[in-house]
N, C-alpha and C positions, 0 to 999 in steps of 0.2 A: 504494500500500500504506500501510495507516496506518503513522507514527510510533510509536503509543503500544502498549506492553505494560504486561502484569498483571503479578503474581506468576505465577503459572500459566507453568508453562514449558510450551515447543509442545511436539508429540506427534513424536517420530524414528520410531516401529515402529508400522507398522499392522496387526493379526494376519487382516486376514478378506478383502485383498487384497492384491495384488502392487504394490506405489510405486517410480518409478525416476524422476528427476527429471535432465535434461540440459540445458542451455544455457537455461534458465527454462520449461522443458517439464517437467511434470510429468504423467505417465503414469500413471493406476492401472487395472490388469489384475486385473480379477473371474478367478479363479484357484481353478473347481469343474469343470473339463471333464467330469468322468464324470458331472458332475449339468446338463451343458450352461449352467455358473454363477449354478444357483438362490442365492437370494437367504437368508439366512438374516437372525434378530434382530441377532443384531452385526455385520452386513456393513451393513447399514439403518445401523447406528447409528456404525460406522467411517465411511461414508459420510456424515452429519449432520455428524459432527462434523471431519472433514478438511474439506470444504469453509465450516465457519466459522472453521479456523483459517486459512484461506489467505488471506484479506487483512490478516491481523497477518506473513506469511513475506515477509521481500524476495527471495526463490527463484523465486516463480513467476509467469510472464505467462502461460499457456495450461496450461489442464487440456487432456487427452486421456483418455477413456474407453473401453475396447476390453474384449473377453471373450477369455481362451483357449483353445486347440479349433477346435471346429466350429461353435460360436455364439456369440453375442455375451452373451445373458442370458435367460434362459427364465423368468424373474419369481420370484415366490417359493416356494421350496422345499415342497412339495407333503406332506414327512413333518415336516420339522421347523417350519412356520410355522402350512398348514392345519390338519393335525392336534393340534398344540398348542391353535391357537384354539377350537376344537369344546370343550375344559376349562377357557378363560380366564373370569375376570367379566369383566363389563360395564366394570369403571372401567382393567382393565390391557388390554381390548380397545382403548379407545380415545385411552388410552396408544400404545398398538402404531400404529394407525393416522394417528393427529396423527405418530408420529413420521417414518412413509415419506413422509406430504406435507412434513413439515421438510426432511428430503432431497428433494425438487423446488424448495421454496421459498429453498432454499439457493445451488441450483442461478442462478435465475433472479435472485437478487440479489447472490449471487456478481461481484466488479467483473471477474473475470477470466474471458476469455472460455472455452469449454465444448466442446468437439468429439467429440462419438459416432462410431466409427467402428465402421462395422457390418458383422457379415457373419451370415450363416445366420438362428437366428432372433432374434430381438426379443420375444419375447411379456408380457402382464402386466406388472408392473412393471418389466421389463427393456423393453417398449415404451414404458413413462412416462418412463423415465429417459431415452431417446431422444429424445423429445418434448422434454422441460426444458433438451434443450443447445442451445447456438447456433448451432453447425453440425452437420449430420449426412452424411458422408463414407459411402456407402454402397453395399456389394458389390452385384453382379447375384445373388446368390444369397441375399440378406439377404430376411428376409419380417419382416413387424409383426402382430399378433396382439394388439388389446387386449381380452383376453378372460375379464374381470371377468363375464360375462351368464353365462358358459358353466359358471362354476361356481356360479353363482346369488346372485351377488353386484349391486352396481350397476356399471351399466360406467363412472360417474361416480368414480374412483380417485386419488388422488396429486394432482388437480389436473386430470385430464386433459379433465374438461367446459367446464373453463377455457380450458384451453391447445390444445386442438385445434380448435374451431371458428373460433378467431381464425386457425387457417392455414389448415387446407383448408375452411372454410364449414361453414354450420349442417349442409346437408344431407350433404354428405361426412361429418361427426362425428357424425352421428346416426345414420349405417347401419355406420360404424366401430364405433361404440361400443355399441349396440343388437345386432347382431347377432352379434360377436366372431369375426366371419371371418377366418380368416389373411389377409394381401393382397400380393403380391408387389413387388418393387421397381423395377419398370416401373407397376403402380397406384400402389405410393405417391408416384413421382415424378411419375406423373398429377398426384394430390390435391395437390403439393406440399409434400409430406411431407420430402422428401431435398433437399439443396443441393450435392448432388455424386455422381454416378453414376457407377462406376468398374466395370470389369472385376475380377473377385475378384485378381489377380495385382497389378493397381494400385493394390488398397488401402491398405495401408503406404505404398509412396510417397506416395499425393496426402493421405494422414492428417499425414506427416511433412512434407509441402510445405507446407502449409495450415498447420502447427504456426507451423514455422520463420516465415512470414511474418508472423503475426500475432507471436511473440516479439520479432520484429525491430522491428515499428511501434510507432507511440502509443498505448502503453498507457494513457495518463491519457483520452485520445480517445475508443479502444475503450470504457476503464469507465464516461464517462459517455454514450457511444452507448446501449449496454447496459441502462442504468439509466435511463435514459428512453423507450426503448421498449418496458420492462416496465410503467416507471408511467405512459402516457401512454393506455392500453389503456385505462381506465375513467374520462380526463377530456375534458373538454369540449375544442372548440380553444381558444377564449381561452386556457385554463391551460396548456393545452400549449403555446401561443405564445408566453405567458408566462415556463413553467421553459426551455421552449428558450435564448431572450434571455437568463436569468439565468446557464445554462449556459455560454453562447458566450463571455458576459463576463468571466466566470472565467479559462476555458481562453486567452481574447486572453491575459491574467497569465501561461500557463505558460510552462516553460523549450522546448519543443518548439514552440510556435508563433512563438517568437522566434529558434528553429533554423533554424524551415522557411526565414523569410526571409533570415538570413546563409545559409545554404544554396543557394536561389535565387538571390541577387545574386553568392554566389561560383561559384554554375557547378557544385554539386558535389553529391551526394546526403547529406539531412538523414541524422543522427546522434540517432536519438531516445531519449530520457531518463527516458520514460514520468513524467515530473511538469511 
């Protein structure tokens, strides 16, 4: 976590979700059940803006992102987003949409790592946002729907022409994203979409298991794992074998790798520091 703060004091109340932060677990609960937690302007923009202030918090090692109800996120709010945009200009359109990929972009260079736990649907933007975390904990009843085509949009959204080809292949992301078919969560864990496939009953647990673990580990580890294999996606190997070495040289400096080994020699499980 950086050392340095602004003026700018952080943000304690977030109005357009649910925040509960426990043992460096910090949880936000999309919190519109009756609208299956569509997405509105200031949920987009709570969402931007929490996860840039979270590497200024010494509070949090693991976001966790979960929907209330019966689904996870149904994308964006179909009265209050679509319908607005049909009377927007052009320069607050594209206002609007730089801002939902800032929230993806946030997501992915965010140092702390990211966990979706999914259940029911995922559609639209609530699919993208799933995409952008680093883990995806994912009920058997959870479906993904990126379905930008269906409303006659691009199905190129948030980043996700980006970011989905790199996991499940050009030709998996091209019939994802071209046709906007629902797809269930035995396909998506085909595609390799999901990193964890749970019985709808097991979800919380293996969300909370997975939390805990990563809270517990090297955090300084994790953020620079993170951060290199979001920037390494469009360099060469040399440079990649490059910042790796630059990497690894550092992190020999930290207080955790200097753990691991009093740790080892004394027989006893490292005590991490996360710097």
């Amino acid at each position: 976590m950086s050392p340095f703060r602004a003026s700018a004091p952080l943000t304690e109340q977030w109005n357009h979700f649910d925040l509960h932060r426990e043992g460096g677990v910090a949880t936000v609960t999309l919190d519109r059940p009756d609208k299956l937690n569509a997405l509105t302007f200031e949920a987009y923009a709570d969402l931007r803006d929490l996860l840039t202030e979270l590497p200024h918090r010494g509070d949090t090692r693991v976001l966790v992102l979960r929907g209330r109800g019966k689904g996870f996120c149904s994308g964006g709010d179909v009265n209050e987003i679509i319908g607005r945009t049909l009377e927007m200009e052009p320069d607050d359109l594209l206002a609007f949409t730089r801002m939902t990929g800032e929230v993806v972009r946030a997501m992915r260079e965010c140092p702390v790592p990211v966990i979706a736990g999914i259940h029911g649907i995922a559609a639209g933007a609530g699919s993208v946002l799933a995409l952008a975390a680093d883990f995806r904990v994912v009920a058997r009843s959870a479906r993904f729907a990126f379905l930008f085509t269906r409303v006659g949009l691009s199905g190129a959204d948030m980043g996700a022409a980006y970011l989905l080809p790199r996991m499940v292949g050009l030709g998996n992301a091209t019939k994802i994203l071209m046709l906007g078919d629902t797809i269930d969560s035995a396909e998506a864990d085909r595609y390799g979409l999901v990193s964890e496939l749970v019985d709808e009953h097991e979800l919380d647990e293996a969300v909370t298991r997975l939390a805990t673990r990563l809270s517990e580990g090297p955090a300084f580890g994790y953020a620079q794992t993170k951060a290199l294999l979001s920037r390494e996606l469009d360099m060469s190997l040399s440079g990649a074998i490059e910042l790796e070495a630059m990497t690894q040289a550092l992190l020999m400096k930290s207080a955790d790798y200097a753990e691991f080994h009093a740790a080892f020699t004394g027989r006893r499980a490292p005590e991490w520091k996360g710097r």
